[in-house]
C-alpha positions as CSV (number, residue, x, y, z in Angstrom):
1,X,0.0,0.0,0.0
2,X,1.0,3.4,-0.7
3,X,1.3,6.0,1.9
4,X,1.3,9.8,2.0
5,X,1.1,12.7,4.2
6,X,-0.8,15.7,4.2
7,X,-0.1,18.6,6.8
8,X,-2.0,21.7,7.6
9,X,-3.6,24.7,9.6
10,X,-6.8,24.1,11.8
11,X,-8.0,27.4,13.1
12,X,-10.7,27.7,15.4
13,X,-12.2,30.6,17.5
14,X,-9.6,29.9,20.8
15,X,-7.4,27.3,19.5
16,X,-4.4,26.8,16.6
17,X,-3.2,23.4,16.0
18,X,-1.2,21.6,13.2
19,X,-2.1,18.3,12.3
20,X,-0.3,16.1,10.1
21,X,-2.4,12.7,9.0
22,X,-0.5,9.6,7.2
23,X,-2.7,7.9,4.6
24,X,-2.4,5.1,3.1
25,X,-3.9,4.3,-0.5
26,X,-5.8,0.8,-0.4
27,X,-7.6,-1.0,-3.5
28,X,-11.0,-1.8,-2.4
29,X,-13.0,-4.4,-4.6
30,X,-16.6,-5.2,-4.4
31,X,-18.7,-8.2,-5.5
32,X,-22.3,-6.5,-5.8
33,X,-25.2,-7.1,-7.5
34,X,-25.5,-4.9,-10.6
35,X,-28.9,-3.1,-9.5
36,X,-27.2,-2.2,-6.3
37,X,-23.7,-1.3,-7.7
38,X,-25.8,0.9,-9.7
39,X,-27.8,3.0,-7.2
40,X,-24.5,2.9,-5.0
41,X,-22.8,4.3,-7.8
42,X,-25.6,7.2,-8.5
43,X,-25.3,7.9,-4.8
44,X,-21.8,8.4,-5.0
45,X,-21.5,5.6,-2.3
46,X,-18.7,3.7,-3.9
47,X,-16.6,7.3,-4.6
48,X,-13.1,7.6,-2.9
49,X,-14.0,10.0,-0.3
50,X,-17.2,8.8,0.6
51,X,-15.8,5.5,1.4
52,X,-13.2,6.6,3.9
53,X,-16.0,8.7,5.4
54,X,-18.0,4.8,6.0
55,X,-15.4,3.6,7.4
56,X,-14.2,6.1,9.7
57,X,-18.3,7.0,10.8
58,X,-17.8,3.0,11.4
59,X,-14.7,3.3,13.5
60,X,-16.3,6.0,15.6
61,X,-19.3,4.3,16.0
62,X,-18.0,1.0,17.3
63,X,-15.9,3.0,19.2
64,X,-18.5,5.2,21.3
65,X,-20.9,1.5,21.4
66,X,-17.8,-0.2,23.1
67,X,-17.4,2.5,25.7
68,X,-21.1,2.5,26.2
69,X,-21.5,-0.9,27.1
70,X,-18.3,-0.8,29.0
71,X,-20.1,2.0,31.1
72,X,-23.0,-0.1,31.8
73,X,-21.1,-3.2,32.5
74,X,-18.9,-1.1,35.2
75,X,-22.2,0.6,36.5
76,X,-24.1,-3.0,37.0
77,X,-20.8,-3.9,38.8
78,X,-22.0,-1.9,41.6
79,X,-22.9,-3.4,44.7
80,X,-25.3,-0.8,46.0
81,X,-28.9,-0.5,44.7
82,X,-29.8,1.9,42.2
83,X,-30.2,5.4,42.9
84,X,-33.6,7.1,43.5
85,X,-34.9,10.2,41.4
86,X,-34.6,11.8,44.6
87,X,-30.8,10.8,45.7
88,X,-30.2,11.6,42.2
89,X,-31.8,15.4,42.4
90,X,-29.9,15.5,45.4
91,X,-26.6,15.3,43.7
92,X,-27.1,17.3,40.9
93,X,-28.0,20.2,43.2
94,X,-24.9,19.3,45.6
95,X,-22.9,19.9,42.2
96,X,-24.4,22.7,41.4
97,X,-23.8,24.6,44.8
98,X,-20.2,24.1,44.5
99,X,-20.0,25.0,41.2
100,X,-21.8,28.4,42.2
101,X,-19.2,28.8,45.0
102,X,-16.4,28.1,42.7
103,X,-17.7,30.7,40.2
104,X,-18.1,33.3,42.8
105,X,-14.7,32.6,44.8
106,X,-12.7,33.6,41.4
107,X,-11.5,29.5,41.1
């Protein structure tokens, strides 16, 4: 496989970066029917770009569903029964207080 660079400038309102990404050209081919290789192909599903972009939407995805359930598997872990609406109100509004006193302390 063949791999190149590209480098650039990412400004946003509060923060400069430079990023430099390594790709790496791969020949992708498909066995499809030819109806669907067709409407893929008017959709501009089987283009370049919009490739990539599938497969790093899928990457992301299975990403963020892996930390979920890795979330709720640590959160079942707990001994403790669940929290009521109640206990829960109760924390939000401890956080809040201190967040109040933080803002108004200068911190």
């Amino acid at each position: 496989p063949e791999t190149s660079m590209k480098s650039g400038l990412s400004v946003n309102s509060s923060l400069i970066s430079l990023w430099k990404i390594r790709y790496m050209s791969i020949t992708i081919e498909l066995d499809l029917p030819d109806d669907v290789a067709a409407q893929a192909g008017a959709k501009g599903l089987l283009d370049p770009e919009n490739v990539a972009r599938l497969i790093q939407r899928e990457m992301v995805s299975d990403s963020a569903l892996k930390s979920y359930r890795e979330m709720v598997e640590s959160m079942r872990a707990y001994p403790d029964e669940p929290m009521t609406m109640d206990e829960i109100q109760a924390e939000v509004d401890a956080v809040r207080v201190e967040r109040r006193a933080q803002l108004e302390s200068g911190c």
